[in-house]
C-alpha positions in Angstrom: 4.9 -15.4 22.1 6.8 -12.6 23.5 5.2 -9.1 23.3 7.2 -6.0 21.2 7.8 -4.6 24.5 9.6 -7.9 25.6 11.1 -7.8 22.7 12.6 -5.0 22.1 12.8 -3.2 25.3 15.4 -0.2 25.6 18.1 -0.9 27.7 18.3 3.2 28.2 14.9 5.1 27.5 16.3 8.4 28.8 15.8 11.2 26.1 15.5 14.7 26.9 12.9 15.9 24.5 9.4 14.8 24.2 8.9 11.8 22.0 6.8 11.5 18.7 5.6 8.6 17.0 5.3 8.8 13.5 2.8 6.7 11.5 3.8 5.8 8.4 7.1 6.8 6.2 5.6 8.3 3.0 7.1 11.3 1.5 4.7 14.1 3.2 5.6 12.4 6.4 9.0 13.8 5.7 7.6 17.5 6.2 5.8 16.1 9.0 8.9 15.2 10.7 10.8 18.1 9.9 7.7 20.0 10.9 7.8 18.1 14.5 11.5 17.9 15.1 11.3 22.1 15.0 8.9 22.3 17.2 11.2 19.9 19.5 10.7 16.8 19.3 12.7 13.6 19.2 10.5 11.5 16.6 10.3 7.7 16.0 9.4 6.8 12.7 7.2 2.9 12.8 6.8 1.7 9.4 7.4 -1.5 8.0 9.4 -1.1 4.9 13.5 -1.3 5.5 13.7 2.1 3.2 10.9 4.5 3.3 10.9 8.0 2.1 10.6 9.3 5.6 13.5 7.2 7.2 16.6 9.3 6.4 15.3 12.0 8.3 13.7 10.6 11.4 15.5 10.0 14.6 14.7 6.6 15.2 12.8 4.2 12.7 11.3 1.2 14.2 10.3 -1.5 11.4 6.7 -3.1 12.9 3.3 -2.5 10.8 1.2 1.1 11.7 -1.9 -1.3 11.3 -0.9 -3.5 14.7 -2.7 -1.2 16.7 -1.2 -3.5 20.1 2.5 -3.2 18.9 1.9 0.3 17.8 0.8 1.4 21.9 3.8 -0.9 22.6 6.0 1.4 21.2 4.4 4.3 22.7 4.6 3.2 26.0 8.2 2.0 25.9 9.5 5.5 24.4 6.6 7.8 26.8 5.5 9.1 24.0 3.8 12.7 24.1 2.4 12.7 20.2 1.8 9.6 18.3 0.3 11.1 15.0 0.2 10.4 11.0 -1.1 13.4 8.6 -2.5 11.9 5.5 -2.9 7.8 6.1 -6.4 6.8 6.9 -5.7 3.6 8.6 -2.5 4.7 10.7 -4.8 7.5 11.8 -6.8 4.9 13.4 -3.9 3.3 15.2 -2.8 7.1 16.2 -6.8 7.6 17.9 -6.3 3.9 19.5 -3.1 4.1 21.1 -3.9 8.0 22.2 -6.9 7.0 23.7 -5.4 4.1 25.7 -2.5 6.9 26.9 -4.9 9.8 26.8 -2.2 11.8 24.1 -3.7 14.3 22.4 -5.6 13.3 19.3 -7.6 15.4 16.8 -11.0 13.3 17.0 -12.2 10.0 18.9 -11.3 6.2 17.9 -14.8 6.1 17.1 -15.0 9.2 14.7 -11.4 7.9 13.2 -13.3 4.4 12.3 -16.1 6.7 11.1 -14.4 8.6 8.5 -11.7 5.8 7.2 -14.4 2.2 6.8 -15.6 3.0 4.1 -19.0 1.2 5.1 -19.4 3.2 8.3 -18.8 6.2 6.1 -21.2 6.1 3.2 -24.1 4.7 5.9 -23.8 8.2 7.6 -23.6 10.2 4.5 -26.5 8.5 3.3 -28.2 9.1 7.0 -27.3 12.7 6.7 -28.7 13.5 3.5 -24.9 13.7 2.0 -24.9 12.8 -2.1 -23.5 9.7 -3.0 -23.7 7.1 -5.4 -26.2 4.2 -5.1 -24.4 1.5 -3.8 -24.2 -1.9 -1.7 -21.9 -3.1 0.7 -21.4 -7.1 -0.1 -19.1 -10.0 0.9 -20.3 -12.0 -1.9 -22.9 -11.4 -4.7 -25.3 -13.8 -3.6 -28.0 -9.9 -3.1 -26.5 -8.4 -6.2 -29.3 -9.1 -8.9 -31.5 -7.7 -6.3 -30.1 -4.3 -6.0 -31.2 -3.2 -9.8 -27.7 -1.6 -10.2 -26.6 0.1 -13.6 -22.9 -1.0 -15.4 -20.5 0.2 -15.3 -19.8 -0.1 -11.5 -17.2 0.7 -8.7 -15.7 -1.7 -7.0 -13.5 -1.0 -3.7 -12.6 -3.1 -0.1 -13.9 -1.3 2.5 -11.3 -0.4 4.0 -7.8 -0.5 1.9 -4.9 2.4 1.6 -3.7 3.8 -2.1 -6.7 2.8 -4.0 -5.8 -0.7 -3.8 -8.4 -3.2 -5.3 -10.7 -0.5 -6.9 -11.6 -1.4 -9.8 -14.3 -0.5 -12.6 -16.3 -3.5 -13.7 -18.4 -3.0 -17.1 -20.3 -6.9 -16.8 -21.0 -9.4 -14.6 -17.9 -11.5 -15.1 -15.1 -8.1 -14.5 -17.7 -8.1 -11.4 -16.9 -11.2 -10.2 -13.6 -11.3 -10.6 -13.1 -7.5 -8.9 -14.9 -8.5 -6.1 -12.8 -11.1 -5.0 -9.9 -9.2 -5.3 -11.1 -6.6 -3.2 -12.6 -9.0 -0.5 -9.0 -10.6 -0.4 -7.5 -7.3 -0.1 -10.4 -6.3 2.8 -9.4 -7.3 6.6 -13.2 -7.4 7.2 -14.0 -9.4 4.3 -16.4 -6.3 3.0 -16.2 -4.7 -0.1 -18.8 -2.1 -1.5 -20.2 -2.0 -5.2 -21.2 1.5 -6.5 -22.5 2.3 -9.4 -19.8 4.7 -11.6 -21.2 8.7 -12.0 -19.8 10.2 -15.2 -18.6 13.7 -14.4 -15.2 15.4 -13.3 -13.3 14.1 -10.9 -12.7 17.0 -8.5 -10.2 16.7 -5.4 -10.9 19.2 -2.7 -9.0 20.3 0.0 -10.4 21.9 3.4 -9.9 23.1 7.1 -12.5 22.9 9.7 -12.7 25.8 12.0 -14.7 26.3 14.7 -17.2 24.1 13.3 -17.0 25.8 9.8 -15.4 24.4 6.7 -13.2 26.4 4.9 -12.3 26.0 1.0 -8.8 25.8 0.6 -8.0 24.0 -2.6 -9.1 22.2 -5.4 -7.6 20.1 -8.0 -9.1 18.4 -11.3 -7.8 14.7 -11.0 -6.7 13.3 -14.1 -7.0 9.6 -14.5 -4.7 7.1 -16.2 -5.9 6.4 -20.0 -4.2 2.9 -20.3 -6.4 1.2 -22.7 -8.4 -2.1 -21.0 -6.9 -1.0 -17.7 -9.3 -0.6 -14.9 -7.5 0.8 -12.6 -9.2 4.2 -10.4 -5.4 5.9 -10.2 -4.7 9.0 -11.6 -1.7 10.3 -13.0 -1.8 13.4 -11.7 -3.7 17.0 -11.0 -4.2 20.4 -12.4 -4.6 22.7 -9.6 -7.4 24.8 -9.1 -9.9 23.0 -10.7 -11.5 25.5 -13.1 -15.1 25.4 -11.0 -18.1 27.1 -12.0 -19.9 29.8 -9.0 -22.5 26.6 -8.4 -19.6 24.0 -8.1 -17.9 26.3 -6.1 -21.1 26.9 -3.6 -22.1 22.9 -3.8 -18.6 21.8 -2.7 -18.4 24.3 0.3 -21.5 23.1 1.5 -20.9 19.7 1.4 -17.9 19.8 3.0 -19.8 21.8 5.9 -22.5 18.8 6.1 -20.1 16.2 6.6 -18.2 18.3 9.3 -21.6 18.7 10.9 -22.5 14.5 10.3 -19.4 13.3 11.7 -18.5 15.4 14.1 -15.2 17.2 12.6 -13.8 20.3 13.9 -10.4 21.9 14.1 -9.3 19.2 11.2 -8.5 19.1 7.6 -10.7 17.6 5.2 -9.9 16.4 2.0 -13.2 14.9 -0.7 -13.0 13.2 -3.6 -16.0 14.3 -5.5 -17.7 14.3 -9.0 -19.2 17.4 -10.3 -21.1 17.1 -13.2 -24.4 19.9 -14.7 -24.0 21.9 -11.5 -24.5 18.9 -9.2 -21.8 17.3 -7.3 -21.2 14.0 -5.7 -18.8 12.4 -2.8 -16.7 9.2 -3.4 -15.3 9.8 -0.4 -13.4 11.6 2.0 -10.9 11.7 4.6 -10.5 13.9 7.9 -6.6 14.1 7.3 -4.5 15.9 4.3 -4.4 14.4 1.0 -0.8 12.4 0.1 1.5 12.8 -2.5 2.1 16.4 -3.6 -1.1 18.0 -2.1 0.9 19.8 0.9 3.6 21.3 -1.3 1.4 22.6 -3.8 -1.0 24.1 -1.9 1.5 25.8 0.0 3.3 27.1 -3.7 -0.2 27.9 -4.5 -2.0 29.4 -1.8 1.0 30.0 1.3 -1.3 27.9 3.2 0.9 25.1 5.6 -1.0 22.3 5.4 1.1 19.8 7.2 1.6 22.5 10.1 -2.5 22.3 10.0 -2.2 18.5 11.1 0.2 19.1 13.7 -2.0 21.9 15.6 -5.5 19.5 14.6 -3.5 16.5 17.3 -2.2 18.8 19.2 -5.8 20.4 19.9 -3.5 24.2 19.0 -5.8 26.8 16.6 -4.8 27.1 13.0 -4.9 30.4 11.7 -6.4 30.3 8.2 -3.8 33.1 6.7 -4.0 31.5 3.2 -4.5 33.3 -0.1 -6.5 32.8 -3.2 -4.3 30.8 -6.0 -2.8 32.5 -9.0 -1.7 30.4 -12.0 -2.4 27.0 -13.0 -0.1 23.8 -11.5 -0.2 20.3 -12.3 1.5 17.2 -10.5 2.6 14.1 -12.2 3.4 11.0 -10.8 5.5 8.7 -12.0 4.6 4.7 -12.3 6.9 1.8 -13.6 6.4 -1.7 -15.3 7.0 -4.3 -11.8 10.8 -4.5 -10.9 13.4 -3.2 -8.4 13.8 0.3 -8.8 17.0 2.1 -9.7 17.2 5.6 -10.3 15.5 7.9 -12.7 17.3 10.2 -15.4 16.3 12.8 -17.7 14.2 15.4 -15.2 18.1 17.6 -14.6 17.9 19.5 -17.9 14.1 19.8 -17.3 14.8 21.4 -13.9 17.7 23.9 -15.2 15.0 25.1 -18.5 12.1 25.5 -15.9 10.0 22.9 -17.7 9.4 21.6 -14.8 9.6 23.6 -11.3 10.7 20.6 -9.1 11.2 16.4 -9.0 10.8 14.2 -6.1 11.8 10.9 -6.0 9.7 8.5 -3.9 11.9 5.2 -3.7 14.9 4.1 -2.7 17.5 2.0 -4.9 16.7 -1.1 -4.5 13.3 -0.7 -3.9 10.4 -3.6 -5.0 7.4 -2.2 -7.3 4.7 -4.4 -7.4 2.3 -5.2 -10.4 -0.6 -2.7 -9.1 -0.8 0.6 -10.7 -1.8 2.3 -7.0 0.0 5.5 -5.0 2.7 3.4 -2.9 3.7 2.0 -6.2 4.5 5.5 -7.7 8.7 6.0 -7.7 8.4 9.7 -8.2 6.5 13.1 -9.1 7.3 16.4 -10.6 5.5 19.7 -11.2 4.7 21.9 -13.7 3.4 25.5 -13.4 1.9 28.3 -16.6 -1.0 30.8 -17.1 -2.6 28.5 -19.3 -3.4 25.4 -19.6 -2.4 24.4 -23.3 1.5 25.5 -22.0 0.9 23.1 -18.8 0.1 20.2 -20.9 2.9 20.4 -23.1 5.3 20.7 -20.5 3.6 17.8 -19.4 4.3 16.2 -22.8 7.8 17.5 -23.1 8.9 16.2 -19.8 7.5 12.7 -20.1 9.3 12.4 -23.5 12.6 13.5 -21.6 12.2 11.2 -17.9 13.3 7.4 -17.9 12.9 5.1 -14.9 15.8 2.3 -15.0 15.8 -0.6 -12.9 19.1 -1.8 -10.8 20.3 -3.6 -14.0 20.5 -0.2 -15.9 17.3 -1.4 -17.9 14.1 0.9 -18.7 11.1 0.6 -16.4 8.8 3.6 -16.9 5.2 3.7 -18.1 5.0 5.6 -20.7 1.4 4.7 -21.8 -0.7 5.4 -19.0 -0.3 9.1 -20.1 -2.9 11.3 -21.8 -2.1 10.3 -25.6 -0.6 13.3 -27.8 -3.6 14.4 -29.9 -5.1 14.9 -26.8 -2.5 17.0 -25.3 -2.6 19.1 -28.5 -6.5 19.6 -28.8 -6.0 21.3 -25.1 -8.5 18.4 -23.4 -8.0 16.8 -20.2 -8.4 13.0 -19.2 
């Protein structure tokens, strides 16, 4: 079988700016391209869907998977690339430390650290070496050493090494146990998953920058899971941003993150943990040397004037980041936007909501035309929008007013939203969070 390169060879190669490869077409990566094409250069978008967010805007979009680590240096090689980079993917940031290695591009951390900090078994093994808190757990391909481990229901379960929260699923018996773990070691390329047992708590999203071997605090965000009865699903439906954090949390965070810059090795990076903080304690579910997805960049520059995605540039390019941010004012919250399986169409309802500042912006994720699968996980969602107040009782009810105003339609013209994944009214009203 003919190689990429045979393939798909150029028949003229000459372009007179330096060439970056772009790793993945999700809507941050947008930013990242506009980000790269001003600091001049001529970028080449390789992801495998026909009509991802990022396409429009790239130069060049080559359709081949980021996870074909061969065909990704393929590329590179054909178009002499300078950069081939991916800000808030975990496993095209792999590819990214492969194929720079093999070329000897600039890359923010080793192949080795990259595989480190994205398996999810290599991962919690080092936090547990290092002293890092984290739930009990196992790493399994079947149960046959389950009954052994003396784990307490409800439990966790997750591939080892998946995108978008896909196949993580909480299991409250032996039999959701079973059948969870199957679907996650069919989702796994390793055939591993890992079992962990589920920590009651708040779910707090934080985002950081290493510096010169110190981690720096930059954001935090309260995650706010879906409340769809009997689904088991880990996805959220959105943030409010800061998370309201006590001195301790505050303190127990920051030095976590600085632990696990020290264990794996991390400098001049950002960091982003998911974390649960519960009677002034807090533990990691995980973590990721890159920038978080979805909204994360655009509200933490609203929030804080703090460029996120420029961070991830200057962590490849080896440049310094100069941490210029400042403390956030107000309350924010993101909401993403899921829909019932179908081909997408377009969505209606958020103008109005736009021109009465309930909301203070809407993206849409997917193109017309685009196939949403059954899964409730981030490259599902179709869109987002944001809401902003002093307090968090107005934030929710925009939330509630906007949801009752949005509709997702399907080509055909027919509804497609999920409208019951959403925090239910009464809890809106009594001011709680999910």
């Amino acid at each position: 079988m003919k190689s990429w390169y045979e393939r798909n060879k150029m028949d003229n190669n000459v372009i007179d700016k330096p060439v970056a490869l772009v790793l993945g077409g999700t809507f941050p990566h947008r930013e990242l391209i506009s980000n790269l094409q001003q600091r001049g250069y001529h970028t080449v978008l390789v992801d495998y869907l026909e009509h991802s967010p990022a396409k429009e805007i790239a130069d060049e979009h080559i359709r081949e998977s980021t996870l074909d680590q061969e065909t990704v240096l393929e590329i590179a090689q054909d178009r002499n690339a300078s950069l081939v980079i991916s800000a808030c993917i975990d496993q095209a940031n792999v590819t990214a430390c492969f194929v720079g290695a093999k070329m000897g591009l600039p890359v923010p951390y080793s192949y080795e650290t990259a595989l480190s900090v994205t398996n999810k078994v290599l991962m919690k093994k080092k936090m547990v070496e290092h002293g890092i808190p984290t739930s009990k757990h196992i790493v399994v391909s079947d149960l046959s050493g389950f009954n052994s481990a003396e784990m307490r229901y409800p439990l966790i379960v997750k591939p080892s090494d998946s995108n978008s929260s896909k196949g993580v699923r909480k299991a409250c018996d032996y039999d959701e146990l079973s059948k969870y773990l199957e679907d996650a070691l069919d989702i796994s390329r390793n055939n591993q998953a890992i079992i962990e047992e589920y920590r009651v708590g708040r779910e707090i999203g934080v985002d950081c920058f290493i510096k010169d071997k110190k981690a720096t605090v930059i954001m935090t965000r309260e995650r706010r899971k879906i409340s769809s009865a009997g689904d088991t699903t880990q996805q959220i439906q959105g943030s409010l941003w800061p998370a309201e954090l006590s001195e301790v949390d505050q303190s127990n965070l920051k030095e976590i993150a600085q632990r696990i810059a020290i264990a794996f090795e991390l400098d001049n990076t950002p960091l982003m943990m998911q974390t649960i903080v519960s009677d002034n304690e807090a533990s990691v579910i995980e973590f990721a040397a890159r920038i978080g997805g979805g909204e994360n960049y655009r509200i933490i520059k609203l929030h804080t004037d703090f460029d996120i995605i420029n961070s991830a540039v200057d962590s490849f390019l080896g440049e310094p980041t100069i941490l210029d941010h400042q403390l956030p004012t107000g309350l924010f919250a993101d909401v993403y936007i899921y829909t019932h399986p179908g081909q997408f169409g377009e969505i209606s309802g958020y103008e109005e909501l736009l021109r009465n500042r309930t909301i203070e912006y809407f993206n849409v994720y997917k193109a017309h035309g685009a196939t949403i699968g059954q899964e409730l996980s981030s490259n599902n969602r179709v869109g987002a929008f944001l809401v902003g107040a002093d307090d968090k009782n107005d934030v929710l009810a925009k939330i509630d007013t906007a949801l009752a105003s949005i509709e997702v339609h399907d080509i055909h013209g027919n509804p497609m939203m999920r409208k019951d994944i959403y925090i239910p009214d009464e809890t809106i009203k009594a001011g709680r969070l999910v």
